[in-house]
DONUMAR-230889 format. One record per residue: x, y, z of N, C-alpha, C in turn; residue number from 1. Coordinates in pm, 1 decimal, padded with zeros to 6 digits. Example, Ala and Ser with C-alpha at 12.3 -4.5 7.8 and 13.67 -1.06 7.14 Angstrom:
       nX       nY       nZ      caX      caY      caZ       cX       cY       cZ   n
  01319.0 -00569.0  00780.0  01230.0 -00450.0  00780.0  01320.0 -00330.0  00780.0   1
  01285.0 -00225.0  00708.0  01367.0 -00106.0  00714.0  01290.0  00003.0  00787.0   2
end
This chain:
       nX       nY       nZ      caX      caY      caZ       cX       cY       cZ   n
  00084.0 -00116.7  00000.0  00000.0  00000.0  00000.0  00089.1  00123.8  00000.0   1
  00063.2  00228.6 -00060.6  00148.5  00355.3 -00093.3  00073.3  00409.7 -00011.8   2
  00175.8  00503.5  00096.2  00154.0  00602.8  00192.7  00198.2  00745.4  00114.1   3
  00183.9  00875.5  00178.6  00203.1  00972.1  00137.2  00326.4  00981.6  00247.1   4
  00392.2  01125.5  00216.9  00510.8  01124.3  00297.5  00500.8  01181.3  00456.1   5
  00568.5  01149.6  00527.9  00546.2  01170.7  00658.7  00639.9  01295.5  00688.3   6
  00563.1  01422.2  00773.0  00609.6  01525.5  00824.4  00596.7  01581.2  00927.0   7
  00681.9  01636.5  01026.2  00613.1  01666.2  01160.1  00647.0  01858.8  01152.7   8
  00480.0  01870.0  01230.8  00415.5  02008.4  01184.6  00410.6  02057.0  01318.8   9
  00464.8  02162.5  01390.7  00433.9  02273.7  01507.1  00317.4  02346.3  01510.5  10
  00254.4  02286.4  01543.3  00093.5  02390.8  01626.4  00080.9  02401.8  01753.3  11
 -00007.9  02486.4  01769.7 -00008.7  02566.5  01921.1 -00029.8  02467.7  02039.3  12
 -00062.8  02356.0  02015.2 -00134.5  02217.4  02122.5  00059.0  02114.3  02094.5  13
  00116.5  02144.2  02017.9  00233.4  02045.8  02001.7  00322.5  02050.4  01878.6  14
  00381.8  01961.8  01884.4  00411.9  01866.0  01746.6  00375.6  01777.6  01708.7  15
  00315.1  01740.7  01610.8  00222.6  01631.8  01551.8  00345.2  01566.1  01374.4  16
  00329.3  01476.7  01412.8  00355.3  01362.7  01305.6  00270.5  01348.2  01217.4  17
  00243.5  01394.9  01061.9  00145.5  01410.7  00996.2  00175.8  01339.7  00852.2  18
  00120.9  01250.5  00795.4  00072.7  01180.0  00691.5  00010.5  01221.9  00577.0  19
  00023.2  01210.1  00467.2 -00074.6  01191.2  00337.3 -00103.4  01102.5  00292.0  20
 -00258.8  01062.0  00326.3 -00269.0  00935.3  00286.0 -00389.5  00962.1  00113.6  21
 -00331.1  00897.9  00036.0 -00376.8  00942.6 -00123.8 -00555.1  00879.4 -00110.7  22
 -00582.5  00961.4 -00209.4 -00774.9  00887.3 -00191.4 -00768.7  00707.6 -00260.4  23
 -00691.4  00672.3 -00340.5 -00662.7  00527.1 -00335.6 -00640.5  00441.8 -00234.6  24
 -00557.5  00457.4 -00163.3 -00529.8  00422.9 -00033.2 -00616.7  00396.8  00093.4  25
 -00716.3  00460.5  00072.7 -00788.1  00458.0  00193.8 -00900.1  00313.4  00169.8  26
 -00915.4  00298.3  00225.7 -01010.1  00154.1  00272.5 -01102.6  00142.4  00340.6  27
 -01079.3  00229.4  00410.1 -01179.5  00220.5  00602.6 -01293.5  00364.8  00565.5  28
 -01383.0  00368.7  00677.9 -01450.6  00446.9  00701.3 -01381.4  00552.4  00845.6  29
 -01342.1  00664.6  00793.3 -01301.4  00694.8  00964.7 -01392.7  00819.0  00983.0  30
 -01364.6  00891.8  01128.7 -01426.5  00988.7  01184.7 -01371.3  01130.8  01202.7  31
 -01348.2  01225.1  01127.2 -01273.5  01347.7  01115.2 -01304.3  01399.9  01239.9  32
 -01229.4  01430.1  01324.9 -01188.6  01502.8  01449.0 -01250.6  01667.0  01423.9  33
 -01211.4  01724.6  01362.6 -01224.8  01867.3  01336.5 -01396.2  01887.7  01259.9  34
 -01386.9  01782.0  01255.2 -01611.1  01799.8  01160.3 -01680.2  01767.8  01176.2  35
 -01619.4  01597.8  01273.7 -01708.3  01552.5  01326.6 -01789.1  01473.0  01187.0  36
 -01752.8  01475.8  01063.2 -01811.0  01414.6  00942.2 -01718.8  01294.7  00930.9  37
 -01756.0  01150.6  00816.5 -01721.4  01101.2  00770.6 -01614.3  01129.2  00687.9  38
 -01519.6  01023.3  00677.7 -01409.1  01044.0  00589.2 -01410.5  00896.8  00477.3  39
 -01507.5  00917.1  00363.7 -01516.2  00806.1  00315.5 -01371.8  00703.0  00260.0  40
 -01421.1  00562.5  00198.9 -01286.9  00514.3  00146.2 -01277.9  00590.9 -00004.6  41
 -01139.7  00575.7  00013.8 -01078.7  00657.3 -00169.6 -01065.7  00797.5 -00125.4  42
 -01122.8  00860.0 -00010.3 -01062.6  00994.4  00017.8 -00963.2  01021.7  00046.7  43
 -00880.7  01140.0 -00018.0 -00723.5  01181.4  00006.0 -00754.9  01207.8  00160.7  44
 -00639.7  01215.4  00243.1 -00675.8  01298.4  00357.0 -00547.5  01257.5  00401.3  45
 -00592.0  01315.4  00582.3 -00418.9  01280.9  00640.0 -00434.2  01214.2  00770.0  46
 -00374.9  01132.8  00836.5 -00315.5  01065.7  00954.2 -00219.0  01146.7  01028.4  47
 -00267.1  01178.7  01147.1 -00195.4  01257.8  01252.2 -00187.1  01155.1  01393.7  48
 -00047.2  01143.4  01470.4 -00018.9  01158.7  01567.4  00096.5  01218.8  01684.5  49
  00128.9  01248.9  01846.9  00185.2  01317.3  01825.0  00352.9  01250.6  01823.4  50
  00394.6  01392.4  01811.2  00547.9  01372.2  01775.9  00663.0  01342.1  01889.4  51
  00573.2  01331.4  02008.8  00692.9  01381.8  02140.7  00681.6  01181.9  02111.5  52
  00681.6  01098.8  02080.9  00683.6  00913.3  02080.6  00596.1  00869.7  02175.1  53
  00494.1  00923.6  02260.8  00480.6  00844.1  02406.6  00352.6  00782.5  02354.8  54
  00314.4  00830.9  02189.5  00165.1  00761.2  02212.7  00202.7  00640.9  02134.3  55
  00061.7  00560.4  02108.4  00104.2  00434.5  02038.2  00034.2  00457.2  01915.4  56
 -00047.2  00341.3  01841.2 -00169.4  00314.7  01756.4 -00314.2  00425.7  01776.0  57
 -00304.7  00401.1  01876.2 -00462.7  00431.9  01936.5 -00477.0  00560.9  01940.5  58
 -00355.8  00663.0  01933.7 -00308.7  00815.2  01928.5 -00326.4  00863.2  01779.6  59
 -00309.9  00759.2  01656.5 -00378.2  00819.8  01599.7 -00538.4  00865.9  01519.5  60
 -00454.2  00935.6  01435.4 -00637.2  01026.4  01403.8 -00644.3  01074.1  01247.1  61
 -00768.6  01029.1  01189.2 -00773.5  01052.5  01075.7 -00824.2  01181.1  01018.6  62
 -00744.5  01299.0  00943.9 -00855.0  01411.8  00956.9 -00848.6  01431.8  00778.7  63
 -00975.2  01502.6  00745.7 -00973.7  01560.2  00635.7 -00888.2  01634.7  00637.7  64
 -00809.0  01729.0  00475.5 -00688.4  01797.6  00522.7 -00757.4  01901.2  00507.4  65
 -00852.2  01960.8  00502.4 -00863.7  02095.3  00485.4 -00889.9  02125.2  00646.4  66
 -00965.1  02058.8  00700.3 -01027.1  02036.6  00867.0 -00873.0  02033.2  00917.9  67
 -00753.4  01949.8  00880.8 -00621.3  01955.8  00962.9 -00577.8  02108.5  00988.3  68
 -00570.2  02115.8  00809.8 -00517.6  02285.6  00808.3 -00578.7  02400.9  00861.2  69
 -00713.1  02379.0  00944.7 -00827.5  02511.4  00983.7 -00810.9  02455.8  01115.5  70
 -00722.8  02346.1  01211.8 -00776.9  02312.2  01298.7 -00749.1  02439.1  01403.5  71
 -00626.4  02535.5  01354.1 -00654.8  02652.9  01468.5 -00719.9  02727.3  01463.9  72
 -00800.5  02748.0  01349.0 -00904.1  02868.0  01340.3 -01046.2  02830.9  01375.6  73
 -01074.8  02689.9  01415.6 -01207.6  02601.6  01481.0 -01224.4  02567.1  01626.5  74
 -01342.7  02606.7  01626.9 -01409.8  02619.7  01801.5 -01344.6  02460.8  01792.2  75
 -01354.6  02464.9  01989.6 -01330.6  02289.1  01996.4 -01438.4  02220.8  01920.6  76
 -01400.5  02037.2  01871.8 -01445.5  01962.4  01848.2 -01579.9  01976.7  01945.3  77
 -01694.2  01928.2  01879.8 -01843.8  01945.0  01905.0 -01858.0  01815.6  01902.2  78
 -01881.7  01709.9  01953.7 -02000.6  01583.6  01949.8 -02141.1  01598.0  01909.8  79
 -02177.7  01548.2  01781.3 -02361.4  01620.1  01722.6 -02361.9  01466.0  01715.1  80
 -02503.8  01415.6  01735.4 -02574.1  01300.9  01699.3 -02643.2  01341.7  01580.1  81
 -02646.2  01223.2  01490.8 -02688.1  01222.5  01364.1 -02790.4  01287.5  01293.9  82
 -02892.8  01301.6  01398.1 -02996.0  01409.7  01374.2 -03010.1  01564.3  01412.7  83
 -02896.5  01591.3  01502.2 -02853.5  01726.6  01534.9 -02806.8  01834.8  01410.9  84
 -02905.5  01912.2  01388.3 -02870.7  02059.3  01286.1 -02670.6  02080.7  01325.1  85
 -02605.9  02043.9  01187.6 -02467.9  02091.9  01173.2 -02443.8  02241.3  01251.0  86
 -02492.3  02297.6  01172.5 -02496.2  02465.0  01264.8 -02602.6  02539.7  01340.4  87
 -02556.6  02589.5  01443.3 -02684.1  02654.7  01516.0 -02623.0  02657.5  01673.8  88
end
């Protein structure tokens, strides 16, 4: 399986270990952190965890990249149940 290249990025919460994973590549269904939306399979996107080593597997996180790249300009992560209005 072809990964995208791995880079570690300085934001205000850390250093994070960050991924490109190509929209071929993907397989799974995951859960974007920053939208709280689906990240279907075949979507480009990226794999983040952090950079200081102490986490394992379970540290990481799949985000859309546009949601990675806005994550400092976004209120905290929101929990909405499926029938909850996106905005309001």
């Amino acid at each position: 399986m072809r990964r995208g290249v791995e880079a570690v990025q300085a934001w205000s919460d850390g250093e994070w270990q960050v991924r490109g994973i190509p929209g071929g590549s993907g397989t799974k269904t995951y859960r974007c952190p920053g939208c709280d939306q689906e990240i279907r399979p075949g979507v480009a996107h990226v794999v983040v965890w952090p950079a200081d080593g102490r986490g394992d597997l379970t540290d990481r996180r799949h985000w859309h990249s546009g949601c990675w790249r806005a994550r400092d300009r976004r209120s905290p992560g929101i929990q909405r149940s499926r029938s909850a209005p996106r905005y309001g």
